[in-house]
N, C-alpha and C positions, 0 to 999 in steps of 0.2 A: 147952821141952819140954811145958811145961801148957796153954801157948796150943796147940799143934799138936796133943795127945790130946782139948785141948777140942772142936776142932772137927771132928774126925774122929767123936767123939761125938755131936755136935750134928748131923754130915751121918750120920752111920750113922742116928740117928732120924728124923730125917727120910724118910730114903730106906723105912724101915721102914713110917712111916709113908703115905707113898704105895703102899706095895705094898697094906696092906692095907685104904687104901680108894680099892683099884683107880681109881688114879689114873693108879698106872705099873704094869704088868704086869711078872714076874717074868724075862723074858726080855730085855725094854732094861733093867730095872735089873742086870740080870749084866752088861749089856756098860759101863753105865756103869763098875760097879766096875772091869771089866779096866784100861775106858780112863784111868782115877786110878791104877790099879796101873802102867802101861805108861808116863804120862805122867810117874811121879815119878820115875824110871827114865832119862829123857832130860836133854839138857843145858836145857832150860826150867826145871827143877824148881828151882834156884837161882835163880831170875827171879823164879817166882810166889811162891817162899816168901819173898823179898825184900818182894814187891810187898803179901801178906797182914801181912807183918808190921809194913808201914808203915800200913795201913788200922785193924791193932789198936795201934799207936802213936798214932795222929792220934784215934778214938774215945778213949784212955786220957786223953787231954792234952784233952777237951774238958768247959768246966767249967759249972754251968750256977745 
């Protein structure tokens, strides 16, 4: 649950941050939302949240 608010987080500013140096205009980043809202929705959404949680597994386990 803190890895998935992390990065919902981390893409919310993002996204924030493109809007306001008009990088993405206010109009694709609406549809982008929907398309995250729409897509978590479908039977993918158990794939990718598999597939993201292997990527913050494998970063976690990397020692340096």
């Amino acid at each position: 649950m803190a890895l998935s608010l992390s990065v919902v987080l981390l893409l919310g500013i993002i996204l924030i941050v493109l809007i306001r140096g008009k990088s993405i205009k206010a109009g694709p980043a609406f549809v982008a939302i929907l398309f995250g809202f729409f897509l978590a929705s479908t039977g993918m959404a158990p794939s990718i949240n598999r597939f993201l949680n292997s990527i913050a597994n494998t970063i976690n386990h990397i020692t340096f």
